[in-house]
C-alpha positions in Angstrom: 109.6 109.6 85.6 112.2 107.9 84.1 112.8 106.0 81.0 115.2 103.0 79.9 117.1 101.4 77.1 118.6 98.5 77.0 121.6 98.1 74.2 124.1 95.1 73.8 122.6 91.7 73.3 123.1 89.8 70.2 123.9 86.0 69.3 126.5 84.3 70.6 128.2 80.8 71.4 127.6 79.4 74.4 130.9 80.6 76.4 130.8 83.6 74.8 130.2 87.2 76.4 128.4 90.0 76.5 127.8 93.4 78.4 124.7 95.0 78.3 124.2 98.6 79.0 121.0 100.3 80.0 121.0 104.5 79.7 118.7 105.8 81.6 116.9 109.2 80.8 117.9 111.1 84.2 119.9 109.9 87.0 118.9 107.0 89.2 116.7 107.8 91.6 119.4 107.2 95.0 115.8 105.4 97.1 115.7 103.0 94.3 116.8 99.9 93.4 117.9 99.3 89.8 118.3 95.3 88.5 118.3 93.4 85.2 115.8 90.6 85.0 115.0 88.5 82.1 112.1 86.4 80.5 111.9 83.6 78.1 108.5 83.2 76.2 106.0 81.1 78.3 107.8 81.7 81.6 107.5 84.2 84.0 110.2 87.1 84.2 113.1 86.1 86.6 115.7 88.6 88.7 119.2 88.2 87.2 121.2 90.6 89.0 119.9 93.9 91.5 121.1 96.8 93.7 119.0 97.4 96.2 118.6 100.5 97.4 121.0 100.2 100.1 123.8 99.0 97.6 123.3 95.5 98.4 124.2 93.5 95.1 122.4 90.0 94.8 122.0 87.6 91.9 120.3 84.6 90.4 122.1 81.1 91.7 122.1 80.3 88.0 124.3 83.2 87.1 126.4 83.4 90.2 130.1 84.4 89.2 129.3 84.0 85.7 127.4 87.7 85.3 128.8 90.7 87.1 125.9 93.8 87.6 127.4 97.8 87.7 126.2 101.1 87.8 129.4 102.6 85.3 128.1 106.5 85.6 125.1 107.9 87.0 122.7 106.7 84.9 124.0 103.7 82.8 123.3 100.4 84.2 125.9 97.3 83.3 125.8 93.6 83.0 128.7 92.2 82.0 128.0 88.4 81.4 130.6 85.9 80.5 130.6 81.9 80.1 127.3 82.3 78.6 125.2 79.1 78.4 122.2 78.2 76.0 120.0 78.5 78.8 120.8 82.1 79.4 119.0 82.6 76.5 116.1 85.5 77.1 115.3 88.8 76.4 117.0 90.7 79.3 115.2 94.0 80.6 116.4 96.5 83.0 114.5 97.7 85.7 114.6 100.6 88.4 112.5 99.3 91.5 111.0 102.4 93.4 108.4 102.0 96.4 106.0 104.5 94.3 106.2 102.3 91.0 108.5 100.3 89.1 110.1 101.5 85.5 111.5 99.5 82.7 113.2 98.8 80.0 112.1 97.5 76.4 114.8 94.9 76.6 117.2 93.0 74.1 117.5 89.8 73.1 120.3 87.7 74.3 120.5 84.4 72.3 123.1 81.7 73.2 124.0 78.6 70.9 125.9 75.8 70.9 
């Protein structure tokens, strides 16, 4: 078992920045993978950034070298995202992706305007 909070979103202008951090309540599980995804009201949720559990790092085409994904410590998850654009408005949720069952996050709202 393993919980997760999400911290750091917020309102900003659209290329603006902003890291979000998700704490996790024990280390990452190292068969995991771990990822942010996000979801906009009416949509279905969408993969933003991942680690596989093999270290692979992949990301959305839409967020390609704009958002950067991190694991700082062992169990704090970053997203550092930069040249933010009003579509990257969403509530963002973090996620830890095991073959037994899949944990997440609460989330925090990210809201971009012009």
């Amino acid at each position: 078992q393993i919980q997760l909070v999400e911290s750091g979103g917020g309102s900003v202008q659209a290329g603006g920045s902003l890291k979000l951090s998700c704490v996790a309540s024990r280390s990452f599980f190292n068969n995991c993978g771990m990822g942010w995804y996000r979801q906009v009201p009416g949509k279905a949720r969408e993969m933003v950034a991942k680690i596989s559990s093999e270290d692979i790092v992949s990301y959305a085409d839409s967020v390609k070298g704009r958002f950067t994904i991190s694991q700082s410590n062992a169990n704090t998850l970053i997203l550092q995202m930069s040249s933010l654009k009003i579509e990257d408005t969403a509530r963002y949720y973090c996620a830890v992706l095991c073959n037994w069952m899949d944990y997440w996050g609460q989330g925090t709202q990210v809201t971009v305007s012009s």
